[in-house]
C-alpha positions as CSV (number, residue, x, y, z in Angstrom):
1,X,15.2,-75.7,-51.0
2,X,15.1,-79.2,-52.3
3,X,16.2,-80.1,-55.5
4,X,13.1,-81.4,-56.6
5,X,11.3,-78.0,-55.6
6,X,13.7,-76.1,-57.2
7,X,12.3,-78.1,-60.2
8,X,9.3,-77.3,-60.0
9,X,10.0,-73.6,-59.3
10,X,12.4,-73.7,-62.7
11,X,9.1,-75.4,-64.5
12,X,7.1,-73.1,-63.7
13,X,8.9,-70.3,-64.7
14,X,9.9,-71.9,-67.5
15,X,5.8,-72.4,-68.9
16,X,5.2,-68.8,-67.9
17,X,7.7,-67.1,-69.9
18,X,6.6,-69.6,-73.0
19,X,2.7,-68.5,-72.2
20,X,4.3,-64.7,-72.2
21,X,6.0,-65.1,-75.5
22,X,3.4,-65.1,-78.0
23,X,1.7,-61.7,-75.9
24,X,5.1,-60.3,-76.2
25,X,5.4,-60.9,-79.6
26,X,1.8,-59.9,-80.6
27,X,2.6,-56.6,-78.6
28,X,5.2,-55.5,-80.9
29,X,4.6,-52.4,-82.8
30,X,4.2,-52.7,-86.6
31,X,6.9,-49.6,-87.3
32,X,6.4,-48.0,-90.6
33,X,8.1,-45.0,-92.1
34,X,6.8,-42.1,-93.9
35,X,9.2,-40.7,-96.0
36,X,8.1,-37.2,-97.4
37,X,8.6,-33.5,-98.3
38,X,7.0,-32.1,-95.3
39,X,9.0,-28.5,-96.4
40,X,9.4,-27.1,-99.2
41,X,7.1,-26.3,-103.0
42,X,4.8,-29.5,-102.2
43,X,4.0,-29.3,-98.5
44,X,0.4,-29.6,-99.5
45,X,0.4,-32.4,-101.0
46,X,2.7,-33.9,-98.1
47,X,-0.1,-32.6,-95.7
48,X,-2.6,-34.3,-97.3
49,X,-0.8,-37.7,-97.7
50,X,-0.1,-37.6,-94.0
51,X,-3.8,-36.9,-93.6
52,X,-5.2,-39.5,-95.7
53,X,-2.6,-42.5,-94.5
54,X,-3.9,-41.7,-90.7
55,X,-7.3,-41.8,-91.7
56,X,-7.3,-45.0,-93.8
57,X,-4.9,-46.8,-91.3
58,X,-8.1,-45.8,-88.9
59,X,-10.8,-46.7,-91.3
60,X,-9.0,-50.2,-92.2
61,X,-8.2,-51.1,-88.4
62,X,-12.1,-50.0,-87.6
63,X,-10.7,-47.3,-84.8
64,X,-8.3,-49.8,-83.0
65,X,-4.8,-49.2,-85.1
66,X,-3.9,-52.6,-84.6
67,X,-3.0,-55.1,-86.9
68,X,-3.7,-58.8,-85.5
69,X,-3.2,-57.2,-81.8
70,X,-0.1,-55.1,-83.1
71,X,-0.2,-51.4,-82.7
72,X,0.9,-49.5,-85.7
73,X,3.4,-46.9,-85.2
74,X,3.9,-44.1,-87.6
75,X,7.6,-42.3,-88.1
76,X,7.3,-39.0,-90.2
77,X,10.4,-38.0,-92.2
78,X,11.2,-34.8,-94.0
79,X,13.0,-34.7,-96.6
80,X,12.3,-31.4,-97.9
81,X,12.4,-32.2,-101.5
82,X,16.1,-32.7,-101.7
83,X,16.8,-36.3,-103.2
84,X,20.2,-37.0,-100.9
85,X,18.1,-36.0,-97.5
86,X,15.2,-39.2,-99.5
87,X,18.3,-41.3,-99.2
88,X,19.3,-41.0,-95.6
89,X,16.6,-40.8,-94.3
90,X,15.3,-44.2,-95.9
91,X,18.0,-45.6,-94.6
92,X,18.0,-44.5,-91.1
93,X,14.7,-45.9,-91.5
94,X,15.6,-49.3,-92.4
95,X,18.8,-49.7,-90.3
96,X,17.8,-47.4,-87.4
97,X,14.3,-47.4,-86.9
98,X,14.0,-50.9,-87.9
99,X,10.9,-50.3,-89.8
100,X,9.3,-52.8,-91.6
101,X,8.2,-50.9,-94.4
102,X,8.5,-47.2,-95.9
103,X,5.3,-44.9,-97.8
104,X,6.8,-42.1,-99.6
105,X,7.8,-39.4,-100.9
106,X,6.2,-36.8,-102.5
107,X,9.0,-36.0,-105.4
108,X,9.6,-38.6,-108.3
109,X,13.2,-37.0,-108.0
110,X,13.5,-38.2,-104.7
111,X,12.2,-41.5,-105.3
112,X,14.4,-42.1,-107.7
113,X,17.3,-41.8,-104.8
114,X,15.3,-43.4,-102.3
115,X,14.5,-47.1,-104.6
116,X,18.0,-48.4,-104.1
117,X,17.9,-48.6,-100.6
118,X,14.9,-50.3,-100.6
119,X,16.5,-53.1,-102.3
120,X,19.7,-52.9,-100.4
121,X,18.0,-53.2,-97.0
122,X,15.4,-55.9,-98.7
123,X,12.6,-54.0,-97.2
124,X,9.1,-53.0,-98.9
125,X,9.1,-49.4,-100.0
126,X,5.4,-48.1,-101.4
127,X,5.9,-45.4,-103.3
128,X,2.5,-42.9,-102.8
129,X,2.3,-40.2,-104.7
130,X,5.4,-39.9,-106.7
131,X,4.6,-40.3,-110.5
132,X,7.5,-40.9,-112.6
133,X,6.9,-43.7,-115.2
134,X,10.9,-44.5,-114.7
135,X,9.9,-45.2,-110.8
136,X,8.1,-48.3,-111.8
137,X,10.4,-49.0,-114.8
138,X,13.9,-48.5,-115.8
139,X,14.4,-47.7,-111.9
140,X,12.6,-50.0,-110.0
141,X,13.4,-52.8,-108.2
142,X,11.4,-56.3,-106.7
143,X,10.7,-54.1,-103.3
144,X,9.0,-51.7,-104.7
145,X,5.4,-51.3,-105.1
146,X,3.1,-48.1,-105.9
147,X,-0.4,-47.0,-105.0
148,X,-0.3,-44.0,-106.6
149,X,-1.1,-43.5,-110.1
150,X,1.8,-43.3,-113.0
151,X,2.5,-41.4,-116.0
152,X,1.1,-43.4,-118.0
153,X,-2.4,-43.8,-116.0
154,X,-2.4,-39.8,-116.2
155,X,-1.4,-40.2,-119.6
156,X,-3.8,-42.6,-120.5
157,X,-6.7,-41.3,-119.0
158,X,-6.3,-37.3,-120.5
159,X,-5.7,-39.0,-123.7
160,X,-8.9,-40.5,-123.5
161,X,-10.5,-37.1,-123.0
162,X,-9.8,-35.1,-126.1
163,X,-7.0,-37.5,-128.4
164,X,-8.6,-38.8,-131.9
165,X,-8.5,-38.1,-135.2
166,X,-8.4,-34.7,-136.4
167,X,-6.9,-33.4,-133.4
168,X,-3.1,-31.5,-132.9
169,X,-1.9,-31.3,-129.8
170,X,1.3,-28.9,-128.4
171,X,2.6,-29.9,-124.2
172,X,3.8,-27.6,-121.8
173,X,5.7,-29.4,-118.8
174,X,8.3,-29.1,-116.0
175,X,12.0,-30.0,-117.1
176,X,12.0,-32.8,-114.3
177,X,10.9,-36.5,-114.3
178,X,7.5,-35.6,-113.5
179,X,7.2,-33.8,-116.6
180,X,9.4,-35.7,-119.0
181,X,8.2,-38.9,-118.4
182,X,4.4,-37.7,-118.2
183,X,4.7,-35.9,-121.6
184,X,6.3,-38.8,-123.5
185,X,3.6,-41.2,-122.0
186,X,0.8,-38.8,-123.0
187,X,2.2,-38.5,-126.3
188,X,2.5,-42.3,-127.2
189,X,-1.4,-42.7,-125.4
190,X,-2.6,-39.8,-127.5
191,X,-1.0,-40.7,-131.1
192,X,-2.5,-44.2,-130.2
193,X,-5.8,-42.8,-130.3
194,X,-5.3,-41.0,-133.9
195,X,-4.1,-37.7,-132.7
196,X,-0.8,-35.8,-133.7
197,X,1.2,-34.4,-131.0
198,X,3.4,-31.6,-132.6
199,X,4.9,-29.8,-129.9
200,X,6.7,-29.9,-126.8
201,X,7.8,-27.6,-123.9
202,X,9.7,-28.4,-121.2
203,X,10.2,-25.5,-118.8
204,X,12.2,-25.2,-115.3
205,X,10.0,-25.9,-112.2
206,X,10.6,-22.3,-110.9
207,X,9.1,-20.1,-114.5
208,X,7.0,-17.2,-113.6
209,X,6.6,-16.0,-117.0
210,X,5.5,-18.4,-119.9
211,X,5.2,-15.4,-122.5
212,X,7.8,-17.2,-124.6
213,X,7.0,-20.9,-124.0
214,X,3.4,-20.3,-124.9
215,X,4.7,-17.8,-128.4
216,X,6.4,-20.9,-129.5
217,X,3.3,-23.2,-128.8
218,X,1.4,-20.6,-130.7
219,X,3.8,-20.6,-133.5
220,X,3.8,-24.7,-133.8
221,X,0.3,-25.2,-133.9
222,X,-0.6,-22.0,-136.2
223,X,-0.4,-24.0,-139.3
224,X,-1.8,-27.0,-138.3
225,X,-5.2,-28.1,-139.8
226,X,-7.5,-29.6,-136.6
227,X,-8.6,-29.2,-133.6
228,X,-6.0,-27.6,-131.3
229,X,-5.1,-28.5,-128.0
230,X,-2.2,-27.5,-125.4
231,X,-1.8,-30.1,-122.7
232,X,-0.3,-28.7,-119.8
233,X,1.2,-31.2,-117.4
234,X,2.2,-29.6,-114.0
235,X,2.5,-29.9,-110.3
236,X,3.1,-28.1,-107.7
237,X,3.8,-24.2,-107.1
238,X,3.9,-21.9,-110.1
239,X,0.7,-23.5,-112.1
240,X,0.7,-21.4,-115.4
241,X,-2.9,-22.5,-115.7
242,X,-4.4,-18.9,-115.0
243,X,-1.6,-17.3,-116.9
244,X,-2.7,-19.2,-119.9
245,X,-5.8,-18.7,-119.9
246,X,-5.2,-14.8,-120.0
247,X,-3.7,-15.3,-123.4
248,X,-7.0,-15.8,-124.4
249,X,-5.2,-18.7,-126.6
250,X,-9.0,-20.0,-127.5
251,X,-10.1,-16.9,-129.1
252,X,-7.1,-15.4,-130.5
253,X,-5.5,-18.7,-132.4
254,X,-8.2,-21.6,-131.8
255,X,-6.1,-23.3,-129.4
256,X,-7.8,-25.1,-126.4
257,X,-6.2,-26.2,-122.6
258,X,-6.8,-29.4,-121.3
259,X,-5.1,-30.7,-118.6
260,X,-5.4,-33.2,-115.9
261,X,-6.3,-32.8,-112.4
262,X,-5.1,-31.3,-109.0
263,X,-5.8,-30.1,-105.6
264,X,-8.2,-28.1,-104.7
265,X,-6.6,-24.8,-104.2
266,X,-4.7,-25.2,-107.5
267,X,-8.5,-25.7,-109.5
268,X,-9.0,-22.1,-108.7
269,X,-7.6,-21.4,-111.4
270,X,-9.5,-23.3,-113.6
271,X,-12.4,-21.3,-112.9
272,X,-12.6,-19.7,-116.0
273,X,-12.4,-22.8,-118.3
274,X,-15.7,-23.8,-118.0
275,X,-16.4,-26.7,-120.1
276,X,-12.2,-27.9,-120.2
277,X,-11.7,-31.9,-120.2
278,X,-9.5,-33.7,-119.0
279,X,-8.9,-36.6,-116.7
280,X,-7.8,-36.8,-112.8
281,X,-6.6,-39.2,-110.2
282,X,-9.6,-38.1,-107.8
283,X,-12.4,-35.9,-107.0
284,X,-14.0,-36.4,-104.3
285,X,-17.8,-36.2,-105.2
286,X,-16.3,-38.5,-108.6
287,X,-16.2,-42.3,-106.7
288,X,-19.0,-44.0,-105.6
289,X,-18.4,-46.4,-102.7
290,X,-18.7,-46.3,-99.3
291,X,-15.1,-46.0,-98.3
292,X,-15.6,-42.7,-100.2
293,X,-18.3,-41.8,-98.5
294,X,-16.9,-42.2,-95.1
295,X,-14.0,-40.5,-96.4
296,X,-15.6,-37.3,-97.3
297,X,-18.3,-37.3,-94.3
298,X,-15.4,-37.9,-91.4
299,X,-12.9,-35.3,-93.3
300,X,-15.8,-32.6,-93.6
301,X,-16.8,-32.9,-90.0
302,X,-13.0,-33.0,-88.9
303,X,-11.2,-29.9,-91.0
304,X,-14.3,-27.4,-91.1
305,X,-16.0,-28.7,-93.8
306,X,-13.1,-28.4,-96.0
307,X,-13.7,-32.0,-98.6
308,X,-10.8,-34.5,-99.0
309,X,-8.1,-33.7,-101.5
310,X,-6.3,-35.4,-104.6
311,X,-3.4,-36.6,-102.2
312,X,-6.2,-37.4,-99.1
313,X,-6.8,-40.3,-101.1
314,X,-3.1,-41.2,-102.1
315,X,-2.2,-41.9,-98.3
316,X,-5.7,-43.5,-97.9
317,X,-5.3,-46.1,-100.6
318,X,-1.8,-46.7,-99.5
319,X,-2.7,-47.4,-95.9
320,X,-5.1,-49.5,-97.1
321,X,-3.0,-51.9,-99.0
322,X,-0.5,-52.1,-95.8
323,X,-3.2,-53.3,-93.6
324,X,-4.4,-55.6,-96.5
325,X,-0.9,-56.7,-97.1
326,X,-0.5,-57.4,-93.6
327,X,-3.5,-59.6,-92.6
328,X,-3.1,-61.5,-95.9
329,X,1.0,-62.3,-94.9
330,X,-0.2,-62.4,-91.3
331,X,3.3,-60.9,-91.0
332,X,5.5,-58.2,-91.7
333,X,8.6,-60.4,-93.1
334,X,9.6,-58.9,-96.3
335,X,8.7,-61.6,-98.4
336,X,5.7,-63.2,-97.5
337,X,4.5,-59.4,-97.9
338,X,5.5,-59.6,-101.8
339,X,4.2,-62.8,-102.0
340,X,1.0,-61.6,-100.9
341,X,0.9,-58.0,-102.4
342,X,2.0,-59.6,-105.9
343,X,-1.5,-59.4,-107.8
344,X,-3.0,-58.4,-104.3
345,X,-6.5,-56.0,-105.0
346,X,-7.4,-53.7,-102.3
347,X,-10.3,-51.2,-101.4
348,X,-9.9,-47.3,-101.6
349,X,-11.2,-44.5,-101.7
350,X,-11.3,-44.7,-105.5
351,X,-12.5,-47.9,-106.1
352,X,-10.9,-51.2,-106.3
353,X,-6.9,-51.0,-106.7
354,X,-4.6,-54.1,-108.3
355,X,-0.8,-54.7,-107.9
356,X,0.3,-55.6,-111.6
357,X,2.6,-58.9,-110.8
358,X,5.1,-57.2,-113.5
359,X,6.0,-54.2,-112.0
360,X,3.8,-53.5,-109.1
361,X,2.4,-50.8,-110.4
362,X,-1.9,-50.3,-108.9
363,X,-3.9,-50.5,-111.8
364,X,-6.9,-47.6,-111.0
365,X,-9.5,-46.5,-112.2
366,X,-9.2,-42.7,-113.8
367,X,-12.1,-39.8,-113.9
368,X,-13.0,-38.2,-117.2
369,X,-14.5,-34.9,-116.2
370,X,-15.6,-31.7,-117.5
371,X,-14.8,-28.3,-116.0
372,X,-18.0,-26.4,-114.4
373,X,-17.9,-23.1,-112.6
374,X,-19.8,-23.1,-109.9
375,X,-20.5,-20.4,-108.1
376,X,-20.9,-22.3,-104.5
377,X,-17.4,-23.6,-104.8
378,X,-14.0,-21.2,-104.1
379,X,-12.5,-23.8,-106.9
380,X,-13.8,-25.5,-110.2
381,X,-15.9,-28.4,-110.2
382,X,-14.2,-31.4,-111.8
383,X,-18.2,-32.9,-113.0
384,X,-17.9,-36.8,-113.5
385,X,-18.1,-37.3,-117.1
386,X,-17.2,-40.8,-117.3
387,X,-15.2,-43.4,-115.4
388,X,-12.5,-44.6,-117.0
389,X,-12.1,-48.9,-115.6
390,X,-8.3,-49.7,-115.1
391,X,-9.2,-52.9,-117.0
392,X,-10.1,-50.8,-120.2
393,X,-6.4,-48.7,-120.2
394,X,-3.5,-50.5,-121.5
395,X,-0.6,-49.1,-119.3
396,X,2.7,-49.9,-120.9
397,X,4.9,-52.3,-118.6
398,X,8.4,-50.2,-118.8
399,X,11.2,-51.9,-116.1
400,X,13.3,-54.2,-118.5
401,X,13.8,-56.5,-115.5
């Protein structure tokens, strides 16, 4: 072969592998990591997240799960609660997998262990559902964002349900995070709003019996001139809702429950308070969009009529922000994502979401409801009493950084 051909040949392989780069490169799977407790005391919740971020990765992709030509690949992680196994498994994330960014976990214990090795990789971690004020505060970090609610938004919004003047108020709570940092946020909220909160509980995770807890609630709020309230503030297995209410606390000593919201098999036991307030995260007859709507219609026809659930819509609305995120950045480098997401509003399930710029925290909108028995339902109906708009709740801005 002549020189000059051999040229040509070199040429024209040279333009083909430059015409094959860009397919390449738009070929590349978008990796991301799920990071949560698929064992363990919340594996319902985890099922749901893992549910709900499918789903909305579908329903913001239109069918294709493809981001600008990229397919998006999903790695599920278990880290069975345990905040060392949140750690490692991050990390072989980051270092192994190569992800480009992480959704998780379920535990605010485990996010705790899991935010520094977001910022020592310098990769995006969203944090859905863990709720732990001190995830987004004296913990968190510039790679850190959440779509799931705080502390302070449960806070907030059960405040707004039965705090104001006149009114005494005793918690009951895990001895964790969750329940540390969800008490003192509800207390603040509700002595904002003119009430007094006189009492506090804080039990371990595992109770079975809350004979003594609730004697010493009873005892604190006996003298107290008022309406009476015990906030309970609890997730997971061992809900002392049902063993409360068979205190008869209402009738014997004047003392009423309210609590927030939960998943659906944990509202059985709210049957019996018809008429309690209190404020949730989601309900799924409570929003009124279309995403909702699609939402409920496609999960009904896919799990036997069984309705999306509180943590359904957590893994929605996060997959929806990364596929926001994503097509904004027209990239999955690290910090054209922040640069984007800072301030970013996205569609859920919920309604319209908002990264604060401050602590990238999504401001959401809460549901004020009232507790109805209805007789059509296994669990109690959480009826819409008011929507509470994100821009009406002053959520405290708590990282010091």
């Amino acid at each position: 072969m002549s020189l000059r051909k051999a040229g040509k040949v070199l040429l024209t392989a040279g333009l083909a592998l430059a015409l094959a780069a860009p397919v390449a490169l738009a070929a590349k799977p978008i990796k991301i990591a799920q990071v949560v407790g698929v064992t363990g005391p919340y594996e319902a919740y985890t099922k749901q997240s893992i549910t709900g971020f499918k789903m909305g990765l579908e329903y913001a992709t239109n069918g294709t799960m493809k981001i600008d030509g990229r397919p998006i690949e999903v790695i599920i992680k278990d880290t069975a609660l345990k905040p060392q196994n949140g750690k490692q498994l991050l990390t072989e994330a980051y270092r192994d997998d190569k992800v480009d960014l992480a959704v998780g976990p379920v535990s605010s214990a485990v996010a705790v262990a899991m935010l520094p090795v977001a910022q020592e990789f310098k990769k995006i971690l969203i944090v859905e559902p863990a709720v732990a004020d001190s995830i987004t505060g004296q913990y968190w970090n510039r790679y850190i964002f959440r779509t799931g609610r705080n502390s302070s938004q449960d806070a907030v919004g059960n405040a707004a349900a039965v705090a104001k003047p006149g009114v005494v108020i005793a918690t009951l709570a895990q001895d964790y995070s969750f329940g540390r940092d969800g008490v003192a946020a509800y207390k603040e909220a509700a002595e904002k709003r003119g009430a007094k909160v006189v009492h506090t509980e804080f039990v371990p995770a595992t109770t079975a019996d809350f004979t003594a807890p609730a004697q010493r609630i009873i005892k604190a709020l006996k003298n107290q001139k008022g309406d009476k309230y015990l906030c309970v503030y609890w997730a997971g297995k061992n809900n002392p809702m049902s063993k409360l209410q068979a205190m008869n606390l209402d009738k014997k000593y004047g003392i009423k429950i309210t609590a927030g919201g939960n998943i659906l098999d944990a509202l059985r036991a709210y049957k019996p308070m018809e008429g309690m307030e209190g404020a949730t995260y989601y309900y799924y007859t409570n929003p009124k969009n279309k995403i909702n709507d699609w939402l409920v219609a496609e999960h009904e026809k896919r799990f036997n009529g069984a309705p999306p659930d509180f943590f359904t819509c957590g893994g929605f609305a996060a997959a929806m922000a990364v596929v926001e995120a994503i097509k904004q950045a027209k990239s999955t480098d690290t910090e054209k994502l922040i640069t984007v997401m800072e301030g970013m509003k996205f569609q859920t399930p919920k309604g319209e979401m908002m990264f604060r710029k401050q602590d990238h925290q999504a401001m959401q909108d809460m549901f004020h409801f009232r507790i109805k028995n209805n007789p059509k339902l296994p669990w109690a109906e959480c009826v819409l009493v008011k929507v509470i708009p994100y821009s009406e709740m002053d959520i405290p801005i708590r990282n010091k950084k």
